[in-house]
Structures are given as structure tokens and as C-alpha cells.
C-alpha positions in Angstrom: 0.0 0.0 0.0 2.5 2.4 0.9 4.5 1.8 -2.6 1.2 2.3 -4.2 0.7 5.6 -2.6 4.3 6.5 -3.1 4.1 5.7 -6.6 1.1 7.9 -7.5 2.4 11.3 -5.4 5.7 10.5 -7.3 3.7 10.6 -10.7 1.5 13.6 -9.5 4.4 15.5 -8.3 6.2 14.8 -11.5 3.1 16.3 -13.8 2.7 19.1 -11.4 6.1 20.5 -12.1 6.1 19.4 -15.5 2.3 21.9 -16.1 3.8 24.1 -14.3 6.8 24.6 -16.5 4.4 24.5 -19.4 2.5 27.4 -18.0 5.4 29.5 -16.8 6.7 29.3 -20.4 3.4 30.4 -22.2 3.4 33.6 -20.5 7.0 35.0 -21.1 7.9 38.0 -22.9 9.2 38.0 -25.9 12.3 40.0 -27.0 12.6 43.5 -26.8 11.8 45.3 -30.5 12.4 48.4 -31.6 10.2 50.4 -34.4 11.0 54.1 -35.7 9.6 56.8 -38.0 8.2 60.2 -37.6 5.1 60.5 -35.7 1.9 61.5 -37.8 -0.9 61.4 -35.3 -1.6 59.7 -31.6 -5.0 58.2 -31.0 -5.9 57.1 -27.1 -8.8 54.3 -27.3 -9.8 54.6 -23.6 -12.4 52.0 -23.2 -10.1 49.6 -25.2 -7.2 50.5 -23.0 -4.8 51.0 -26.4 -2.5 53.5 -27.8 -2.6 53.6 -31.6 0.8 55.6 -33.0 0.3 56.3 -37.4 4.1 57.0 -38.6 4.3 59.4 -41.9 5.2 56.3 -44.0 1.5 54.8 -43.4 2.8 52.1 -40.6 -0.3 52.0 -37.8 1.3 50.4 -34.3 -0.8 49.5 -31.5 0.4 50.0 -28.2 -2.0 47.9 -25.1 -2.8 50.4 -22.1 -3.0 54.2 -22.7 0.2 56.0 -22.6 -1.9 59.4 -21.8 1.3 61.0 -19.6 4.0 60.2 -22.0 4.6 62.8 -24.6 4.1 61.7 -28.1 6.1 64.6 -30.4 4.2 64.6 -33.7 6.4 65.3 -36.8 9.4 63.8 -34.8 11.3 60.8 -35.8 11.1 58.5 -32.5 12.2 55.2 -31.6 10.1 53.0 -29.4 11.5 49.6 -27.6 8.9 48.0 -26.8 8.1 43.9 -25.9 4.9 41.7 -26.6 4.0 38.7 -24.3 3.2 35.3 -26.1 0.0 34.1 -23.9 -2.6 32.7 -25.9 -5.1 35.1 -24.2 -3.5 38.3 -24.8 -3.0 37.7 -28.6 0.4 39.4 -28.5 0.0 42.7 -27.0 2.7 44.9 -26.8 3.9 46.9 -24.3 6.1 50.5 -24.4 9.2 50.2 -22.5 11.4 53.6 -23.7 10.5 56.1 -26.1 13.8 58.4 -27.9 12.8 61.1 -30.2 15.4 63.5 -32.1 15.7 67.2 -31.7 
């Protein structure tokens, strides 16, 4: 009885930590990116909690949360390092980390 019982908390313990490895893995960030151009215009989609940034070339980037207190120079040529997570809920959002815009 008591190799039984041993046997199956070995095995549970053993699938525990291997789920939980799984789930610690889905929910890392990704690498830190970088995207650049001069600013056209800054929406803020409250409700939606995003931050939509159109460069003069025509890219769109969406930003998650609202970035209301950083300053967004428009007709400046800024660099943004930002990171997305990779959880299968969030659908890749990405985040702002550091913002660098040219005099």
C-alpha cells in the first residue's frame, strides 16, 4: 500500500512541475523590439485600453494600455522599444518600454 501511494504522489508530483513549467513558459515576454519613424498622429482608445501611434510612412502600431502622460512629439522621428508577451489570451499585445525622439 504504501508503494502504491508513493508511486502515485511520485507521478503527481512529477506532472505538477512538469504543467507548471508548461504554464510559466506560455506567459514570457518575448524580446525586446524596436520600431522608428516620424510621428503622424496619436490616437488614445480609452475604453479599449490601447495607444494607436500612425508613422508618416503609413505604418499604424498598437500599443495595449494608454500612454496618456508620455509625450508623443508629432512630426518627430522617435524610436520605441517595446516587448509583446506570447500568452494565448492576450494575442500578443505589446507593451512601451522607452521612447527616444530626435531634436
Amino acid at each position: 500500500m504504501k508503494k502504491t501511494t508513493a508511486t502515485v504522489c511520485a507521478l503527481f508530483l512529477s506532472s505538477f512541475v512538469a504543467g507548471s513549467a508548461i504554464a510559466v513558459e506560455k506567459y514570457q515576454f518575448l524580446p525586446v523590439e524596436e520600431v522608428s519613424g516620424i510621428i503622424k498622429d496619436v490616437k488614445f482608445d480609452n475604453p479599449d485600453f490601447h495607444t494607436t501611434l500612425e508613422f508618416s510612412d503609413g505604418r499604424v502600431v498598437i500599443f495595449n494600455s494608454v500612454y496618456v502622460g508620455r509625450v508623443f512629439p508629432k512630426n518627430k522621428y522617435c524610436t520605441f522599444k517595446y516587448k509583446r508577451d506570447n500568452t494565448e489570451l492576450s494575442q500578443g499585445r505589446a507593451y512601451i518600454l522607452d521612447i527616444k525622439c530626435r531634436e
